[in-house]
N, C-alpha and C positions, 0 to 999 in steps of 0.2 A: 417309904410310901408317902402318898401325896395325895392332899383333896383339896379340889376347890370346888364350891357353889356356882354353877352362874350368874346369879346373880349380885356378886359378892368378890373384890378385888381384894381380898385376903387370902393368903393359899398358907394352906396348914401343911409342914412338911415333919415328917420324924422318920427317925432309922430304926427295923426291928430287927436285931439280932438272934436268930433262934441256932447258936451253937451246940446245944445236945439231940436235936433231931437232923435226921438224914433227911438231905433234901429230898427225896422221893416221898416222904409224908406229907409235903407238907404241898397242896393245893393251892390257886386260886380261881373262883368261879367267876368271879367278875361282877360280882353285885355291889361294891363298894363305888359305883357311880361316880366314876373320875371321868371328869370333864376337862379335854386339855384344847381348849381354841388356839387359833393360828394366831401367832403373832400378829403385829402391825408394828408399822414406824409409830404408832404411839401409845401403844402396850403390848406386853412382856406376853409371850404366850409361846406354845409350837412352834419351832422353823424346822425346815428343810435345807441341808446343806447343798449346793447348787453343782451337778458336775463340772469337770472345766469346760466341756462343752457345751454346756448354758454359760457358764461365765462367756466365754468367746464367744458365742452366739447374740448376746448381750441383748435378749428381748423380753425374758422372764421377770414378772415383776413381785411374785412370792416367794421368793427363796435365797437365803443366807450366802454371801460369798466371803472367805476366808482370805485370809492377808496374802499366803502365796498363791492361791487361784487370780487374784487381784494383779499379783506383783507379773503376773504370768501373760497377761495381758495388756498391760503397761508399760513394759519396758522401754526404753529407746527402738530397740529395734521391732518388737513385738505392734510397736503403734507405726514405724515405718512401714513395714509388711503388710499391715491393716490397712493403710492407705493406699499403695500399690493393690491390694486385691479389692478391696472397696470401688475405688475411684480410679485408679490405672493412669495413664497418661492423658493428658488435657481435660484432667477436672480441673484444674484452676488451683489446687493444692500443689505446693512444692515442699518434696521432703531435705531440700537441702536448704532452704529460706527456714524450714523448723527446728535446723538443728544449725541453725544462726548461719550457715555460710552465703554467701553473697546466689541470687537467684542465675542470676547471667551467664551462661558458659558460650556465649556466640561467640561464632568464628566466622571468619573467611577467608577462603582455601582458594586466593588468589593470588597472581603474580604480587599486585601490593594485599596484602590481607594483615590478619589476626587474630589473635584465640587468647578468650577472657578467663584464666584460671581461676578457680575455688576459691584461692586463698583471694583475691582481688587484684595479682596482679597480673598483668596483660601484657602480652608479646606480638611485638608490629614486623612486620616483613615488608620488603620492596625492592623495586628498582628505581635508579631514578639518575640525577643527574648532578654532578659537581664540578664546579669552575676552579679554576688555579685559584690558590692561596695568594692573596697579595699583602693582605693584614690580616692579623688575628680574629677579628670579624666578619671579614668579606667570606664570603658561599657564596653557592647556588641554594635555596630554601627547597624543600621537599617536602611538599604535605603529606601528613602520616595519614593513614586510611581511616582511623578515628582518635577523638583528642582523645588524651587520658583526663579523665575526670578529675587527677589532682597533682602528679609531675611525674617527668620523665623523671629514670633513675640513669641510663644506661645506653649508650650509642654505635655500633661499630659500620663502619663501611669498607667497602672494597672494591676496586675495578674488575669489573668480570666482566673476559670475553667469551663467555660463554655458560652454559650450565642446563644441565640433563639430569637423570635422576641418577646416573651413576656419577659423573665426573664433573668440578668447576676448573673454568679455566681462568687466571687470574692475571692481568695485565701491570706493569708499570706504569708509574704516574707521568704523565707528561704535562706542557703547557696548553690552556686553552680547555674549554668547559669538554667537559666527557660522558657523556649517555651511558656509562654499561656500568655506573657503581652498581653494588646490592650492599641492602643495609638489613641490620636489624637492631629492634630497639627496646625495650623495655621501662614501664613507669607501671601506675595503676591509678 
């Protein structure tokens, strides 16, 4: 049992044990004038445990939330999904800039194109043009569709006479500059 005054931040608490009577004897009318005010963030009083449907609702400003009701709506993915039903596509939030990866995934799905991967690094595609070999230096140069923002890793090319979505058709090297390479290349 417990009493406190109102006006008086002392609460009297004791336990009474009545193990020889049956609880069917034993009554409360309710005159013992227990006053239990609502808590506050800066005294101790009544709470209200909050469903997780308040928790998730997140508007209610009276009522107690528990570590897994909490943990239940905070998760990684629980605050991804909050943001998708919240805000959806083109709020200005990105859930993949939140969970650290690179914001970027453009592409372009074009004869010369490329597609910026997750991880950061990005894949270039093309056609283009290369001259005989005459020194270890000498090309033809190829602009890549966009610069890599910090170096290439990775280069291949190859003579193609041709290419469809089923079949390439790939040519022999000869002398004198040649139009039908296709390359692809990799950096981030």
């Amino acid at each position: 049992m417990a009493y406190k005054s109102a006006g008086v931040d002392l609460l009297l608490a004791f336990d009474l044990v009545l193990s020889a009577l049956p609880a069917s004897s034993v009554t409360m009318d309710g005159s013992a004038g227990f006053s239990l005010p609502p808590a506050t963030d800066s005294k101790r009083g009544l709470i209200r445990i909050a469903t997780q449907a308040e928790v998730t609702a997140g508007t209610a400003t009276d009522i107690a939330v528990n570590p897994a009701q909490l943990e239940a709506v905070t998760s990684d993915s629980a605050l991804m999904n909050s943001i998708l039903t919240r805000d959806g596509n083109g709020s200005g939030l990105d859930a993949d800039l939140l969970r650290g990866l690179p914001a970027d995934f453009t592409s372009s799905k074009a004869v010369n194109g490329y597609q910026k991967l997750p991880s950061g690094l990005i894949i270039q595609w093309g056609a283009g043009t290369a001259a005989q070999r005459e020194t270890m230096s000498s090309g033809y140069p190829n602009t890549l569709p966009i610069a890599f923002p910090n170096q290439g890793f990775f280069a291949i090319a190859s003579y193609c006479g041709g290419l469809n979505t089923t079949t390439v058709w790939f040519e022999s090297a000869y002398s004198g500059a040649h139009t039908g390479i296709r390359y692809i290349v990799i950096g981030y």
